[in-house]
C-alpha positions in Angstrom: 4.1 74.9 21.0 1.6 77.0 18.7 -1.5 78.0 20.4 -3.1 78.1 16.7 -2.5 76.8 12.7 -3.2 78.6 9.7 -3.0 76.2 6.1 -2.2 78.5 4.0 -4.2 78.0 0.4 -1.1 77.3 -1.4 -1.3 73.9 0.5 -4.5 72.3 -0.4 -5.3 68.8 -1.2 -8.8 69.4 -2.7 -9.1 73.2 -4.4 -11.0 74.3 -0.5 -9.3 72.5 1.7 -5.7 71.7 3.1 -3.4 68.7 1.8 -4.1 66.1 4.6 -0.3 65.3 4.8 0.3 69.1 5.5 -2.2 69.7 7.8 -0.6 66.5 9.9 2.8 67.9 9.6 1.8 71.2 10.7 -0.3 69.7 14.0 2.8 67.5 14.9 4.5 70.5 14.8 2.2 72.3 16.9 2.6 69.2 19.4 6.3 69.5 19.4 6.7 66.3 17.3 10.6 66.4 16.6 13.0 64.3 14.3 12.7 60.8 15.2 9.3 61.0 16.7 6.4 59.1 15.6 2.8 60.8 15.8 -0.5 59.4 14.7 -3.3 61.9 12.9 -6.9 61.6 12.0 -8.5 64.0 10.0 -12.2 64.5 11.2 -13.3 66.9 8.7 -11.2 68.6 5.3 -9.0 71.2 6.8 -10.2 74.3 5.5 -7.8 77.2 4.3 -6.8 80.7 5.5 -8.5 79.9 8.6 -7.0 80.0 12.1 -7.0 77.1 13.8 -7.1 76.3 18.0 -4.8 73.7 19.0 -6.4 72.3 22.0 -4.7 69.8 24.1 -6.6 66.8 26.4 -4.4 64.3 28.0 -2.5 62.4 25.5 -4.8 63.8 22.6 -3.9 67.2 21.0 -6.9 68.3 18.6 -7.0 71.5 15.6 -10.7 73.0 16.4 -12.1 75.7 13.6 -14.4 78.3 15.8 -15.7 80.1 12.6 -18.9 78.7 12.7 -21.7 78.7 15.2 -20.5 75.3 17.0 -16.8 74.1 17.3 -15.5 71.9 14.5 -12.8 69.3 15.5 -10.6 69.3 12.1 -8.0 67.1 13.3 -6.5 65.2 15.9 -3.1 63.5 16.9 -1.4 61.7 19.6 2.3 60.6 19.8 2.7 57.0 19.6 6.0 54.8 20.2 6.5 53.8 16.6 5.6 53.6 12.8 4.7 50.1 12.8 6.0 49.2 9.0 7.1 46.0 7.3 8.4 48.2 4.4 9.4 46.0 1.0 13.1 47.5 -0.5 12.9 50.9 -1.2 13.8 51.9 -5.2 16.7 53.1 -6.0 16.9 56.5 -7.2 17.6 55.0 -11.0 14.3 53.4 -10.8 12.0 56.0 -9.0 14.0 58.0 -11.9 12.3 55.8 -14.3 8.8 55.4 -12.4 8.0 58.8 -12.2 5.4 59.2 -14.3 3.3 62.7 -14.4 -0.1 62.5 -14.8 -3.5 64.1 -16.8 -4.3 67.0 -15.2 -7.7 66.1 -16.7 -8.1 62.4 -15.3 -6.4 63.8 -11.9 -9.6 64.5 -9.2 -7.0 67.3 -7.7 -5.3 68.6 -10.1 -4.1 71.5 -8.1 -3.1 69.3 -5.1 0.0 71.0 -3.3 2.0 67.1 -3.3 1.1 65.6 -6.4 -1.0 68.1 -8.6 0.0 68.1 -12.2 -1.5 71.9 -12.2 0.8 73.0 -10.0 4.1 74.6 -11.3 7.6 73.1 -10.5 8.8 74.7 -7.5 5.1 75.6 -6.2 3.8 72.2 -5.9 6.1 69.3 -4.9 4.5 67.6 -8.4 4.6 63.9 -7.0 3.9 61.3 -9.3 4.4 58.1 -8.6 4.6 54.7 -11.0 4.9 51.2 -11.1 8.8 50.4 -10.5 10.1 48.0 -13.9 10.1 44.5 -12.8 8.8 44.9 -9.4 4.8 44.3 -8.6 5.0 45.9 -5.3 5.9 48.8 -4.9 5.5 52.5 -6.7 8.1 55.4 -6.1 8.9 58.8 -7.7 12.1 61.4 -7.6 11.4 64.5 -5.3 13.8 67.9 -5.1 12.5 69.9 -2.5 12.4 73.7 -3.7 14.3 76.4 -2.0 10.9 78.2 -1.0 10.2 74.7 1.2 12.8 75.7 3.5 12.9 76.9 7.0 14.7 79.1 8.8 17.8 76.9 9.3 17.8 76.3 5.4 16.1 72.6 5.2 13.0 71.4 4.6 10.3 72.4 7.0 9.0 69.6 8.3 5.5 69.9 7.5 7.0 69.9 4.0 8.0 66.5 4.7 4.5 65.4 5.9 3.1 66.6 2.7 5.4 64.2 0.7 5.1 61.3 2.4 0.8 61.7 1.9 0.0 61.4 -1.9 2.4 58.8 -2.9 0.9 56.6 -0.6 -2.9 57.3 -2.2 -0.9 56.7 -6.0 -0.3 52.7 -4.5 -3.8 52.5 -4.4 -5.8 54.7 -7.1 -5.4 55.0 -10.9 -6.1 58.1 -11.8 -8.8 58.2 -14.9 -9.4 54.2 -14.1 -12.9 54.9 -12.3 -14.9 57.4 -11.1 -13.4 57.6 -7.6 -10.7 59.3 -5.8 -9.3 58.3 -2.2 -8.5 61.1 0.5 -6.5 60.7 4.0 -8.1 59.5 7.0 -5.5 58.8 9.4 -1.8 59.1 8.6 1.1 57.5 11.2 4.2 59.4 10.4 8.2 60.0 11.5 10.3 62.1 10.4 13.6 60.7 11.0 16.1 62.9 9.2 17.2 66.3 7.6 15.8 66.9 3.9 17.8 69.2 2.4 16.6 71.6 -0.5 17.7 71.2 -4.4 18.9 67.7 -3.4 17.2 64.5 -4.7 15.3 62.2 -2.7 13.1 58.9 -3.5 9.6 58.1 -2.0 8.9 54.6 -2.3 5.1 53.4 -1.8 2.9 50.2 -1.6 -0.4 48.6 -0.6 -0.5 47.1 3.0 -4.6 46.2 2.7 -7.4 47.3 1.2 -11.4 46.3 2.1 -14.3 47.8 0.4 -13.8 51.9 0.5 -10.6 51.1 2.8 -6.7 51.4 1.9 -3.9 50.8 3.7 -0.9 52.1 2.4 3.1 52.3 3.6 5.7 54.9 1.9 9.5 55.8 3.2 11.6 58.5 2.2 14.8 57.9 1.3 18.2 59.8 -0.1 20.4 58.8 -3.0 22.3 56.5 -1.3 19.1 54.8 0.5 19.3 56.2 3.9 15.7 56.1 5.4 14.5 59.6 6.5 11.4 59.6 6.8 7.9 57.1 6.8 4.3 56.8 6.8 2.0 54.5 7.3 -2.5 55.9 6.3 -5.7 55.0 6.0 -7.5 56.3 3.1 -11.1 56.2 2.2 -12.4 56.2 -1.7 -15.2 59.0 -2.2 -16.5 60.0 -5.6 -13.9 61.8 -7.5 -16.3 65.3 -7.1 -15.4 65.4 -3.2 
């Protein structure tokens, strides 16, 4: 396991700090989260960029500390947990996350340079997830996602940190209209597995939906599927609505 983490600024959420889906991916892989595990993140504080990070492990609880400053920042912390506890709705098919994908106005977007679902962002440097109402369904949003061959690791797929990242925004997309208000909504917690190999230039739908919301508070679910609907990967995150400036 990595003794530290370093989000590079190619993979920021806001323009100064990391994509919170990243940043969990890249802590569960510090942990030694593997294929099929299920790990639970919180973000404390917005993960800042081109910084190393200490991973620092008590009992069950596995924490990213920044020691710029003159006191220790907890950024982030996870623990493994037994499941992703989902009661997911039929994912779309890839015909209709085809059809829902629906990019959005770089100028109504509060991130518009978001690694996962910036509209700034060039095709092949940000995964450019966009998200939209399914035709004839009311719950649920998806959008069409092929990984770029820069996403992959050394054994040729997707790294899985990559996978994280998509199975963040999407959610956020169930639960804020872009341009609609004056608020955007950021990742608190994220509960994520990543259940299978994701495979570069190939095309994969991410399906996504409310659970709850209550005042500032969303709940929101999203699986990752293949063509043919096999399940590889899920999420389940709390996100909180801040004024669009955060």
């Amino acid at each position: 396991m990595s003794d530290t983490v370093t989000i590079d600024a190619r993979y920021c959420g806001p323009p100064t700090s990391g994509n919170g889906g990243y940043t969990a991916g890249a802590l569960a892989q510090a942990m030694g989260i593997g294929a099929g595990d299920a790990v639970e993140i919180r973000l404390r504080v917005p993960p800042p960029l081109e910084v190393d990070l200490t991973v620092e492990r008590a009992g069950e609880v596995t924490r990213l500390v920044d020691h710029t400053g003159a006191e220790p920042v907890v950024v982030a912390e996870g623990r493994r947990v037994d499941a992703v506890e989902l009661d997911p709705p039929t994912a779309a098919t890839l015909l209709e996350a085809t059809t829902a994908t629906t990019p959005f106005d770089a100028d109504q977007h509060p991130f518009p340079t978001c690694f996962a679902c910036g509209p700034g962002r060039a095709p092949g440097d940000g995964l450019r997830l966009f998200a939209g109402t399914v035709a004839d369904r009311d719950d649920i949003f998806a959008t069409v996602w092929t990984p770029d061959a820069s996403l992959a690791g050394p054994d040729g797929t997707v790294r899985p940190e990559i996978v994280y990242a998509a199975l963040d925004c999407p959610g956020g997309q169930a639960v804020s209209v872009f341009g609609a208000d004056e608020t955007a909504v950021l990742l608190g917690t994220i509960t994520a597995s990543h259940l299978g190999t994701v495979q570069v230039g190939q095309q994969y739908v991410l399906t996504s939906w409310r659970i709850a919301s209550e005042g500032r508070k969303h709940i929101t679910g999203v699986v990752l599927t293949d063509a043919d609907g096999r399940e590889l990967g899920r999420s389940r995150a709390v996100w909180i609505a801040v004024p669009a400036t955060s």
